[in-house]
TIRO-2110 file (N, C-alpha, C; in Angstrom, 1 decimal):
// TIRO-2110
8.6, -1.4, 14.0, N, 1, A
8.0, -1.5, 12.6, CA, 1, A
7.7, -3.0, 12.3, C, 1, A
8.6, -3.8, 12.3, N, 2, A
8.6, -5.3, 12.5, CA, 2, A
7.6, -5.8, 13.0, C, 2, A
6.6, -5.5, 14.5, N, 3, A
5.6, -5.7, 15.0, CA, 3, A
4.4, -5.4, 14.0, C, 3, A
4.4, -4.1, 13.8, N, 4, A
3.5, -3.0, 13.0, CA, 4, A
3.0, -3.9, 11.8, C, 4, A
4.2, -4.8, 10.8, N, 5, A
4.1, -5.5, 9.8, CA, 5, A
3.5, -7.1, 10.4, C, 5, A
3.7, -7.3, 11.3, N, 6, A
3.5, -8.7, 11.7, CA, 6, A
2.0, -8.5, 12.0, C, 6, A
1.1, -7.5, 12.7, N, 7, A
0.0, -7.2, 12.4, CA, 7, A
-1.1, -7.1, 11.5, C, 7, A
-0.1, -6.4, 10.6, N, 8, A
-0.6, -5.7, 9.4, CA, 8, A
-0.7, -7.3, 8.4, C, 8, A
-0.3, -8.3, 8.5, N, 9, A
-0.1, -9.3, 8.1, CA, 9, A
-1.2, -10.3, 8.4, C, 9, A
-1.4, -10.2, 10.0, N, 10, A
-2.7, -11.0, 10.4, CA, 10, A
-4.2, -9.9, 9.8, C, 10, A
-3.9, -8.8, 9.9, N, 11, A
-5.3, -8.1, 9.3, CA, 11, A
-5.3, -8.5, 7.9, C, 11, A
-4.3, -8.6, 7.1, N, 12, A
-4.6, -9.1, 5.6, CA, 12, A
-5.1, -10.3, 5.4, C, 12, A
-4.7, -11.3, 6.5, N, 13, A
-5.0, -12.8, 6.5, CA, 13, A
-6.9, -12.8, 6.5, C, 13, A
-7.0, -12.2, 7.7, N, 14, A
-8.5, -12.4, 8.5, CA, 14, A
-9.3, -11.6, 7.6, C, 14, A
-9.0, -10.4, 7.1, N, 15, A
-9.6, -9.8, 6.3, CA, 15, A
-9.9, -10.0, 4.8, C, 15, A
-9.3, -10.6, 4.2, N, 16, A
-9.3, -11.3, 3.0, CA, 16, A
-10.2, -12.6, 2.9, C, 16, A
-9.8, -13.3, 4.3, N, 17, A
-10.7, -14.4, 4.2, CA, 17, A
-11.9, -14.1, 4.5, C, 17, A
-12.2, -13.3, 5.1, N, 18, A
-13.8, -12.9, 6.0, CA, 18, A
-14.1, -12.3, 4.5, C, 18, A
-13.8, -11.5, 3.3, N, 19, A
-14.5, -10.5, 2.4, CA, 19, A
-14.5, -12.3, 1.5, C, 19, A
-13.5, -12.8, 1.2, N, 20, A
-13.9, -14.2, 0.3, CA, 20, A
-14.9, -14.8, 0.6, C, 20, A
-14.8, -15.3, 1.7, N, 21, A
-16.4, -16.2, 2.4, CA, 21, A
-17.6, -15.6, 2.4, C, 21, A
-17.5, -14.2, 2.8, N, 22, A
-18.9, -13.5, 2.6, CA, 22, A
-19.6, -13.3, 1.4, C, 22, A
-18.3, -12.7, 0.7, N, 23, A
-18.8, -12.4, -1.0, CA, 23, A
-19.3, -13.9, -1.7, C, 23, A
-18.4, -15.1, -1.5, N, 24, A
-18.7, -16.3, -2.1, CA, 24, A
-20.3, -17.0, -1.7, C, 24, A
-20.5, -16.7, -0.3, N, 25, A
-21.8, -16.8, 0.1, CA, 25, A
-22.5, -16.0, -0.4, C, 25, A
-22.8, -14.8, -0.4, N, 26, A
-23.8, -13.9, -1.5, CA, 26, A
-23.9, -14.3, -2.6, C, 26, A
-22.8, -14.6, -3.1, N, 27, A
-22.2, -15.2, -4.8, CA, 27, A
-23.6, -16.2, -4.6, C, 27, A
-23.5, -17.4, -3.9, N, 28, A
-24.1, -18.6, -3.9, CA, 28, A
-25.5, -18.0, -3.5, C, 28, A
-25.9, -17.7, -2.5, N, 29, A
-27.0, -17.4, -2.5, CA, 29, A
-28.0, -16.3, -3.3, C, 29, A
-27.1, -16.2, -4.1, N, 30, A
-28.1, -14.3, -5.1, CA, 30, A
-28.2, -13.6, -4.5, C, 30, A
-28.0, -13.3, -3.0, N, 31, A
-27.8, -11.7, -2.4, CA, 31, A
-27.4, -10.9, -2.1, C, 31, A
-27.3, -9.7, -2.9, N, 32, A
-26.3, -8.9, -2.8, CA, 32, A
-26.4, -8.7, -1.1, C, 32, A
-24.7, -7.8, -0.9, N, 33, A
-24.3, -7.8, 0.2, CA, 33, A
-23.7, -6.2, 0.2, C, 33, A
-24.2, -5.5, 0.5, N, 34, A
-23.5, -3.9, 0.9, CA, 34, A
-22.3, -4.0, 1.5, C, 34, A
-22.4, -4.6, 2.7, N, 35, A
-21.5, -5.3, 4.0, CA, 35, A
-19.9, -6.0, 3.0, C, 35, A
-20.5, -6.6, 2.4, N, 36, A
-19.2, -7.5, 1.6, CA, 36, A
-18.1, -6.3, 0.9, C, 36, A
-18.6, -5.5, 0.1, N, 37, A
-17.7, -4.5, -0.2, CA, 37, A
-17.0, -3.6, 0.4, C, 37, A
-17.6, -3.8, 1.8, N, 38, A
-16.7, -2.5, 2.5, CA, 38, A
-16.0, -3.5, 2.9, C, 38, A
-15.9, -4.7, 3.5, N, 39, A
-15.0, -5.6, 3.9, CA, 39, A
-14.0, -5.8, 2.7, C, 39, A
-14.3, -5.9, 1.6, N, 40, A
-13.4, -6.2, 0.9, CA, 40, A
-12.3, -5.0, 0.2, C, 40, A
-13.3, -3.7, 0.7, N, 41, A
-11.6, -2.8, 0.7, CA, 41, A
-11.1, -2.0, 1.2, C, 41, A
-11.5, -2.6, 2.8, N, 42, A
-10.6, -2.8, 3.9, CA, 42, A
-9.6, -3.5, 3.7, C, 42, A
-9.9, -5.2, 3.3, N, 43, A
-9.3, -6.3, 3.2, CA, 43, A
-8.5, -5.2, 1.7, C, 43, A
-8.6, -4.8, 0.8, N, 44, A
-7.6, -4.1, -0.2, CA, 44, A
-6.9, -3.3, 0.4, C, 44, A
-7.1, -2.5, 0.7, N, 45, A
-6.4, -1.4, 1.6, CA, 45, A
-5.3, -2.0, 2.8, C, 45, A
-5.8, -3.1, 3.2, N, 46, A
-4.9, -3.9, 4.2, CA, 46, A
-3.6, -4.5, 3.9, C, 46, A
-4.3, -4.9, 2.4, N, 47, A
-3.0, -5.2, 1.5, CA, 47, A
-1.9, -3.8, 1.4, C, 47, A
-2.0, -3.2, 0.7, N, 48, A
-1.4, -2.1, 0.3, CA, 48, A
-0.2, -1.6, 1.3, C, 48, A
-0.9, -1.2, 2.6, N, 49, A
-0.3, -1.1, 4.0, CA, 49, A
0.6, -1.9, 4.2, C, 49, A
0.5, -3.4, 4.0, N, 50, A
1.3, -4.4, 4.3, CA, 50, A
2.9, -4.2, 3.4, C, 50, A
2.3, -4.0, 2.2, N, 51, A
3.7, -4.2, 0.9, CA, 51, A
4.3, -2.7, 1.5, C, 51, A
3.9, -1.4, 1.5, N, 52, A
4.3, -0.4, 2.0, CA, 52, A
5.3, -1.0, 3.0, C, 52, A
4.8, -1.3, 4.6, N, 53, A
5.3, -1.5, 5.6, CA, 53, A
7.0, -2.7, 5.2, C, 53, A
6.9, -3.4, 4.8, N, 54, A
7.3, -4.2, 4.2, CA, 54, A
8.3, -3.8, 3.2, C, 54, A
8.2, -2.7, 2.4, N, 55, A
8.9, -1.9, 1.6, CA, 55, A
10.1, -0.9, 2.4, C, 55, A
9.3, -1.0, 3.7, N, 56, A
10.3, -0.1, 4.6, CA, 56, A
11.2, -0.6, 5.3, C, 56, A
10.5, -2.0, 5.8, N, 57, A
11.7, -3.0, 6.6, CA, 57, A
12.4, -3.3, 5.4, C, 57, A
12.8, -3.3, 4.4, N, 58, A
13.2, -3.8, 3.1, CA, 58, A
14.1, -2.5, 3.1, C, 58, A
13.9, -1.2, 3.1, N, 59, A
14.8, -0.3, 3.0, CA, 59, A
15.5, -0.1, 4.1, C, 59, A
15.1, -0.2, 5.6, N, 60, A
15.8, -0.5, 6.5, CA, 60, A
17.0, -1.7, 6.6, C, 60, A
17.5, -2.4, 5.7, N, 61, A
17.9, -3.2, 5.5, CA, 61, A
17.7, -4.8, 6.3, C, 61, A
16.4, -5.0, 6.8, N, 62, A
15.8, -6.2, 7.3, CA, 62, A
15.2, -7.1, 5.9, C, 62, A
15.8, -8.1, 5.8, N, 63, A
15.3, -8.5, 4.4, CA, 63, A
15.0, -10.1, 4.7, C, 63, A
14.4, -10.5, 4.2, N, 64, A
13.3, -12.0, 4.4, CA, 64, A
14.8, -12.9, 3.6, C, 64, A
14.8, -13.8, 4.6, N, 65, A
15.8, -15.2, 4.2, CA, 65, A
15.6, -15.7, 3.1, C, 65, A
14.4, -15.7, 3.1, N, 66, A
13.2, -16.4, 1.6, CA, 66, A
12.8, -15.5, 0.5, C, 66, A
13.8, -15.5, -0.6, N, 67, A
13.6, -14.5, -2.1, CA, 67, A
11.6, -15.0, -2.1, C, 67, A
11.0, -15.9, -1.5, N, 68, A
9.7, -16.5, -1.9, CA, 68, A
8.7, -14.9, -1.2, C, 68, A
9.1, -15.2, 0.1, N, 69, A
8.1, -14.2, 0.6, CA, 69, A
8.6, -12.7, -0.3, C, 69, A
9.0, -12.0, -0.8, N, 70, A
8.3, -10.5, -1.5, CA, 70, A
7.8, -11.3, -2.4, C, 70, A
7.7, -12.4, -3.1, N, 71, A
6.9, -12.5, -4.8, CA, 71, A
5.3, -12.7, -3.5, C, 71, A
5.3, -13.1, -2.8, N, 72, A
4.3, -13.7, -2.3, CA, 72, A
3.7, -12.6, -1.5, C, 72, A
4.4, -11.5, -1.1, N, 73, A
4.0, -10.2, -0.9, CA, 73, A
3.2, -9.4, -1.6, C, 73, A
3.9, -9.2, -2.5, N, 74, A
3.4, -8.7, -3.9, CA, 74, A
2.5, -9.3, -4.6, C, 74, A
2.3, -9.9, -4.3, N, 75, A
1.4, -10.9, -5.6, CA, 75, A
-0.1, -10.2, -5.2, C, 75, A
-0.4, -10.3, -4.0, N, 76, A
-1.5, -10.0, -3.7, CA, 76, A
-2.4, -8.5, -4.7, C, 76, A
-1.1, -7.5, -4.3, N, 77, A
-1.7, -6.1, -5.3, CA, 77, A
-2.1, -6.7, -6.7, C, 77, A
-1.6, -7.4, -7.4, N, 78, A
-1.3, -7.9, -8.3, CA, 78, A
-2.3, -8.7, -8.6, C, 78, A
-3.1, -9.8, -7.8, N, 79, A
-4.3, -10.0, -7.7, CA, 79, A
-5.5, -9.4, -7.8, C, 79, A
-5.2, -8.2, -6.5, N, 80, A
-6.5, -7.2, -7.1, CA, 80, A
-6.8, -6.6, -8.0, C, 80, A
-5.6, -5.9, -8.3, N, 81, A
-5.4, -5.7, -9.8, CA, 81, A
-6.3, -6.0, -11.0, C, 81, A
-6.2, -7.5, -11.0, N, 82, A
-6.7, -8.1, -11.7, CA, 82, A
-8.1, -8.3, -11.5, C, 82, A
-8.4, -8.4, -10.3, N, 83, A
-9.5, -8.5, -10.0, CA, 83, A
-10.6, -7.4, -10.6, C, 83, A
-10.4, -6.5, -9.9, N, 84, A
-11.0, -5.4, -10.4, CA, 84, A
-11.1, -5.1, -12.3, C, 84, A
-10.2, -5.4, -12.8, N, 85, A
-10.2, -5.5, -14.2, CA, 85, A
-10.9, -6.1, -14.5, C, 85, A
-11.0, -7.6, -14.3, N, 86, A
-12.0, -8.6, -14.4, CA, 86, A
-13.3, -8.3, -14.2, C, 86, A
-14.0, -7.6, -13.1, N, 87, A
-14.8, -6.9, -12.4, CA, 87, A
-15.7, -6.0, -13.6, C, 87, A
-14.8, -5.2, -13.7, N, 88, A
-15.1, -4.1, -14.9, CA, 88, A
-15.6, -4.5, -16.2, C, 88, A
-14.6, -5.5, -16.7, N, 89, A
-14.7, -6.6, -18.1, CA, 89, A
-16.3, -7.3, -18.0, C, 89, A
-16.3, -8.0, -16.8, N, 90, A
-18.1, -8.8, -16.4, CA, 90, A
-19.1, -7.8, -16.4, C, 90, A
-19.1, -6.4, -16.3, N, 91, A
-20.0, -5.9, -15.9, CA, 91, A
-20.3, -5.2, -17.1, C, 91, A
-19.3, -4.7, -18.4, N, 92, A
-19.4, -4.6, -19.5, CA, 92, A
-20.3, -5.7, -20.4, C, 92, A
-19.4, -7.3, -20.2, N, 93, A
-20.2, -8.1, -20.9, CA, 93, A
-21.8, -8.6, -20.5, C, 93, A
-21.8, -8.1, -19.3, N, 94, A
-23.1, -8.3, -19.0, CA, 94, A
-24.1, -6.9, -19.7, C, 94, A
-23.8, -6.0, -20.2, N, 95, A
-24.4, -4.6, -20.7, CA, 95, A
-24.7, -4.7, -22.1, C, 95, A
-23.2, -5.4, -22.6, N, 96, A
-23.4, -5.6, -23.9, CA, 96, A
-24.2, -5.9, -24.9, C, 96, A
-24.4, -4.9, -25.7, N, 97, A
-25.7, -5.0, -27.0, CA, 97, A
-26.8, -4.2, -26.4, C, 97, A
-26.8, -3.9, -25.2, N, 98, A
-28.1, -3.6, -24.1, CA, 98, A
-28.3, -1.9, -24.1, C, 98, A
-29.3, -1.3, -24.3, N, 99, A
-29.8, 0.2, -24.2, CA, 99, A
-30.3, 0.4, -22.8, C, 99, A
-29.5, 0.1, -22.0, N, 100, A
-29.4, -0.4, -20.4, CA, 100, A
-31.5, 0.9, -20.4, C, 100, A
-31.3, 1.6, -20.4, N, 101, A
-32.1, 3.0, -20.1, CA, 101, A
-33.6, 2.7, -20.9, C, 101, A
-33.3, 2.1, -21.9, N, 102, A
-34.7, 1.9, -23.0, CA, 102, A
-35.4, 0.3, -22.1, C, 102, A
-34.5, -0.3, -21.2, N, 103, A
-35.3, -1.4, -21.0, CA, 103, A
-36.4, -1.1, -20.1, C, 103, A
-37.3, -2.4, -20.3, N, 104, A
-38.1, -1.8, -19.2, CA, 104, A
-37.9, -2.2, -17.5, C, 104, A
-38.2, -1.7, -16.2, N, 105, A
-37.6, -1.4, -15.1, CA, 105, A
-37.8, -3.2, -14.3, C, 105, A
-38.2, -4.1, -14.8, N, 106, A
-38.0, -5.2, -14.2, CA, 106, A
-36.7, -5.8, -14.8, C, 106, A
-37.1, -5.4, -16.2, N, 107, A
-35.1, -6.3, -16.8, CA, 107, A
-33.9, -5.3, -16.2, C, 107, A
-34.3, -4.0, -16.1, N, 108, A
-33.0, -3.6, -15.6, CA, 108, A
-32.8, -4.1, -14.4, C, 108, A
-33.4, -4.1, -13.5, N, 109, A
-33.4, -4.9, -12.1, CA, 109, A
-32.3, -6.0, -12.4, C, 109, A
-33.2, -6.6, -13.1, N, 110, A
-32.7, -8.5, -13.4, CA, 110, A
-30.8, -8.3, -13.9, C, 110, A
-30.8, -7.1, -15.0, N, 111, A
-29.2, -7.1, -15.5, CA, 111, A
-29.0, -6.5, -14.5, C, 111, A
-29.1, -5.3, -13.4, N, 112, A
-28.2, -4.7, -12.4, CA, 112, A
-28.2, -6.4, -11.2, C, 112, A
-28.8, -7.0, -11.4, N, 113, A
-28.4, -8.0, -10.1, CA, 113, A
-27.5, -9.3, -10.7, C, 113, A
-27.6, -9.2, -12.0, N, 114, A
-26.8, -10.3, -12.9, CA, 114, A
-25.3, -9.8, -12.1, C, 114, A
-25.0, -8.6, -12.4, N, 115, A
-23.7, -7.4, -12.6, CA, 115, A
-23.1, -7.5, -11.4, C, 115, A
-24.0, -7.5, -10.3, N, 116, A
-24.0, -7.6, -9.2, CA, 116, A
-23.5, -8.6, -8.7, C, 116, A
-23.9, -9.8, -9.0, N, 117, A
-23.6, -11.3, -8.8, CA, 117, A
-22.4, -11.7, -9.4, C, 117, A
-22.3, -11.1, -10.4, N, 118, A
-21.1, -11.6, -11.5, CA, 118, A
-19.3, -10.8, -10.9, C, 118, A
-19.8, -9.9, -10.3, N, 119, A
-19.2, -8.6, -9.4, CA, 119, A
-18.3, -9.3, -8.0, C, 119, A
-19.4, -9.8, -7.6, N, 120, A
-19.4, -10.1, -5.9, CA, 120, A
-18.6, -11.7, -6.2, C, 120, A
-19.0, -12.5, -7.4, N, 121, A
-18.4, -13.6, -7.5, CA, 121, A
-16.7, -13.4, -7.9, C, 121, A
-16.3, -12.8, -8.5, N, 122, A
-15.2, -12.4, -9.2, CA, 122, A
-13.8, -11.8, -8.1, C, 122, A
-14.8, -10.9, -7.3, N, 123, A
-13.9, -10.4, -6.0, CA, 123, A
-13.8, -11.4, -4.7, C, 123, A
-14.6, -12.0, -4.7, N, 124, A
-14.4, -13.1, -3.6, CA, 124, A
-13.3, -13.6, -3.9, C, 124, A
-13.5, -14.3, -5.1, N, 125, A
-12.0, -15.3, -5.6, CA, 125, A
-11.1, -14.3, -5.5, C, 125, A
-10.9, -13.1, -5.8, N, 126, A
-9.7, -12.6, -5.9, CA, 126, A
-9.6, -12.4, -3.8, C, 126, A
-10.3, -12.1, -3.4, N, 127, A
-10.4, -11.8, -1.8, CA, 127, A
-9.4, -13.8, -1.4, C, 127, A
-9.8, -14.9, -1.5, N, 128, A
-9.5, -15.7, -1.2, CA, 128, A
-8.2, -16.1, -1.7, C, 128, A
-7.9, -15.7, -3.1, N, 129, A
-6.6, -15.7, -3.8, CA, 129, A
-5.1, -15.1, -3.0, C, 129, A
-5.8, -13.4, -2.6, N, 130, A
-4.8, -13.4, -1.9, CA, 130, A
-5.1, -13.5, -0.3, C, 130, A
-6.0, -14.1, 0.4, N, 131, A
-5.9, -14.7, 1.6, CA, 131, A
-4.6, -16.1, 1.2, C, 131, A
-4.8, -16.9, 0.5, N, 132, A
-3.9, -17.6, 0.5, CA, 132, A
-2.0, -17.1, 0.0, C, 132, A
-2.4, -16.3, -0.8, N, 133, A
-0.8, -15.6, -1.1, CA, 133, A
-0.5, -15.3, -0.2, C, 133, A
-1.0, -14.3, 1.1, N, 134, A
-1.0, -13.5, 1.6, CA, 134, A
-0.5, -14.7, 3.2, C, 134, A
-0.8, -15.8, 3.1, N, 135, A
-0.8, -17.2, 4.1, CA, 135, A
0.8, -18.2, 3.9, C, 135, A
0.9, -17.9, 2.3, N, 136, A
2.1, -18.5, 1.7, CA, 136, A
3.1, -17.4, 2.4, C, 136, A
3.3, -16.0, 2.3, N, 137, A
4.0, -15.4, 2.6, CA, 137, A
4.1, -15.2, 3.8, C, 137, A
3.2, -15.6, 4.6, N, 138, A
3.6, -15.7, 6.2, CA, 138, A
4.4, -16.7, 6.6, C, 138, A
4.1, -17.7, 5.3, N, 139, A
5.2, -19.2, 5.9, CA, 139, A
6.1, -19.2, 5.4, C, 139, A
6.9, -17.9, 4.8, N, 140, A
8.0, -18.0, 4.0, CA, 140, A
8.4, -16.9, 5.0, C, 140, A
7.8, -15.9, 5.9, N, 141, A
8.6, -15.1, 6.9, CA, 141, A
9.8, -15.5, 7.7, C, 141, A
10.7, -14.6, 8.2, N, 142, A
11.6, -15.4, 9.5, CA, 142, A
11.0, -15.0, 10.9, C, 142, A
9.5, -14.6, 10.5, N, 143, A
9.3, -14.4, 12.3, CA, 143, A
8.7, -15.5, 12.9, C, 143, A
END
């Protein structure tokens, strides 16, 4: 299991970083990215697996020298979390006041790619946020 997690640890690392860099590059360049979302929840999902796995070496009575690594475990969900709230929140204030349906079909374009952009920007940082949590708590491991 200990292996299993030490895995599951580097897939969170590479995976987080690869969905931040990608999304931040679409971010930067205005292009949406299909590609970027599935990476990025993979990279969510990878998380999850981790704290689980982690949760079990924790009940098996294997426990981290360093009280640092679980906050730094955790933190990650916790991230997304937020992220995704955030996510939701931008894509509201981007609608706001707006009869999304009464517009006509070039402005919706223009607000669905704002949404889009405002979307992809917001999850990157959170994708990079916990690449680095997720970096802290490897260097607070005892493996």
């Amino acid at each position: 299991m200990l292996t299993l997690h030490l895995i599951t640890g580097i897939t969170v690392l590479v995976a987080n970083l690869t969905a931040g860099v990608w999304g931040a590059t679409a971010w930067y360049r205005r292009r949406p990215s299909v590609g970027f979302w599935y990476v990025l929840r993979f990279a969510q999902v990878s998380v999850v697996v981790q704290v689980a796995l982690g949760a079990l070496l924790t009940l098996e009575g294997r426990e981290a020298p360093d009280g640092l690594h679980y906050v730094y475990g955790v933190l990650p969900i916790v991230v997304a979390l937020l992220g995704e709230g955030a996510r939701v929140v931008a894509s509201d204030h981007e609608l706001e006041g707006l009869d999304f349906d009464s517009l006509p079909r070039d402005r919706q374009i223009a607000v669905a790619a704002a949404i889009s952009r405002r979307e992809t920007g917001i999850m990157a940082v959170s994708a990079l946020v916990i690449f680095g949590l997720a970096l802290r708590a490897a260097f607070t491991s005892p493996l």
